[in-house]
C-alpha positions as CSV (number, residue, x, y, z in Angstrom):
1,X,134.1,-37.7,8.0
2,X,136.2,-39.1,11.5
3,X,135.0,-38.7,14.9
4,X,137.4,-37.6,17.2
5,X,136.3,-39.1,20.3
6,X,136.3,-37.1,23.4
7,X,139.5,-37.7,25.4
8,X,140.9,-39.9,23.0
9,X,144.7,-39.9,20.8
10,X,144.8,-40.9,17.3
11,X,147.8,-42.3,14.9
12,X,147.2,-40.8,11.5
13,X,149.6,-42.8,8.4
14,X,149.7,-42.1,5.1
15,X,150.9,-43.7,2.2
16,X,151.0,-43.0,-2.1
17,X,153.6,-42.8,-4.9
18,X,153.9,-39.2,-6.0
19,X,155.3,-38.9,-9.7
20,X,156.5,-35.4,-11.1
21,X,156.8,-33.2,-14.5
22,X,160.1,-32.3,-13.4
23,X,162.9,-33.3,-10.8
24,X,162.5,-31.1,-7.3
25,X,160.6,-32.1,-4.3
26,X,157.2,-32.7,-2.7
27,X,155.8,-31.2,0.0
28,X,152.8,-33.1,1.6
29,X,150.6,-31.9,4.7
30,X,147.0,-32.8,6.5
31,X,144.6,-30.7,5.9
32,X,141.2,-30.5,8.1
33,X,138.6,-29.6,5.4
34,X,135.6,-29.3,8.4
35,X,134.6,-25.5,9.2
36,X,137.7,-23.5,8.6
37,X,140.7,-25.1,6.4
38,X,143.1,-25.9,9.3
39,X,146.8,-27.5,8.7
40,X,147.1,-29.9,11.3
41,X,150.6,-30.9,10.5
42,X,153.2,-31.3,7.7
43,X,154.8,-34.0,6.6
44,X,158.6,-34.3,5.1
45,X,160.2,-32.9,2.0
46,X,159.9,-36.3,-0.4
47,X,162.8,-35.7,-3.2
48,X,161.7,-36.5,-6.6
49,X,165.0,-36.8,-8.6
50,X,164.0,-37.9,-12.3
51,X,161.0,-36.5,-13.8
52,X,157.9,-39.0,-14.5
53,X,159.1,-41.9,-12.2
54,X,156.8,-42.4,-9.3
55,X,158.6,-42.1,-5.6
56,X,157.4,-43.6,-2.6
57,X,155.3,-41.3,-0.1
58,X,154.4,-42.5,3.4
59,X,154.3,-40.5,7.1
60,X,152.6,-40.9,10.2
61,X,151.8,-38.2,12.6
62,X,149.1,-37.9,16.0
63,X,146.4,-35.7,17.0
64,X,144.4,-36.1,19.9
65,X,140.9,-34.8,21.1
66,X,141.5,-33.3,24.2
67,X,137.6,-31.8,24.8
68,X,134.5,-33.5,26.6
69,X,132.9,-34.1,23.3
70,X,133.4,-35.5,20.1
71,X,134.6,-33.8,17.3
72,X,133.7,-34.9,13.8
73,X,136.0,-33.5,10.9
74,X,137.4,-34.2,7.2
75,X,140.8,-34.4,6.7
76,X,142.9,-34.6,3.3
77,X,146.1,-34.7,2.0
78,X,147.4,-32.0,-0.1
79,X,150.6,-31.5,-2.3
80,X,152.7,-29.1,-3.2
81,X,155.3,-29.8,-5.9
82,X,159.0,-27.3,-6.3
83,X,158.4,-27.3,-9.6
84,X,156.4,-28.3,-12.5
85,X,153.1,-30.5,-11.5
86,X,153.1,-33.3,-9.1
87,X,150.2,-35.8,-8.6
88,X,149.5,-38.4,-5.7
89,X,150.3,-41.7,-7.9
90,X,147.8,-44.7,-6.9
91,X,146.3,-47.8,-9.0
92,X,145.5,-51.8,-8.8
93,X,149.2,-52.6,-7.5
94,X,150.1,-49.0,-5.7
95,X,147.7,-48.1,-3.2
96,X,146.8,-44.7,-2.0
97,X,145.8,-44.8,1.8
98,X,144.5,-42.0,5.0
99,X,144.3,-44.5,7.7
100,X,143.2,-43.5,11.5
101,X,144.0,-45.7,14.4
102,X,143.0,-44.8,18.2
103,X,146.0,-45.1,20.3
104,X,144.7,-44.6,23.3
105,X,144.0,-41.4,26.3
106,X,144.9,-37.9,24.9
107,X,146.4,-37.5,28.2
108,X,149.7,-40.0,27.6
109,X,149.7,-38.2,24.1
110,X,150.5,-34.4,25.2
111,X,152.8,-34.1,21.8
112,X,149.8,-35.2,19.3
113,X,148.1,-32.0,17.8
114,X,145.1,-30.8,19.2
115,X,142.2,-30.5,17.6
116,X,139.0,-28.5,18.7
């Protein structure tokens, strides 16, 4: 899990190689997994035009923890392919990564997603 420290505005980035069965598109969101399933935001469309080559997948977006205590929740990616199956593609030399960076008072942040 993350803690979500009270008053405080976080940068979430993501990055991965998705690889499809067939040509169409991705669709990849963040997911809080704590309590109740929660979207927190979607990311971009990510076209995937030949079928079995592995495409580039990275997006950033902010929350921010606007309470007077902190909040400790899960969060995943999850996928969704147009057609045929999709996969997040990592390994030794393509790295799959959720990272969390504090950027500072949820105040100067009033366009992150709350969370509660």
């Amino acid at each position: 899990g993350f803690v979500a420290k009270a008053g405080r505005a976080y940068r979430v980035s993501h990055g991965s190689g998705v690889q499809h069965t067939a040509a169409g598109h991705v669709d990849v969101r963040l997911v809080r997994t704590t309590g109740t399933t929660e979207t927190l935001w979607e990311f971009f469309r990510y076209p995937v035009h030949t079928a079995a080559v592995i495409v580039a997948c990275q997006g950033e977006g902010y929350i921010r923890n606007s309470t007077a205590a902190d909040i400790t929740l899960t969060m995943q990616l999850q996928m969704a392919a147009s057609t045929g199956t999709g996969f997040h593609a990592g390994g030794a030399t393509r790295k799959r990564y959720l990272a969390v960076e504090d950027v500072g008072t949820a105040v100067h942040w009033n366009m992150a997603t709350p969370i509660s």
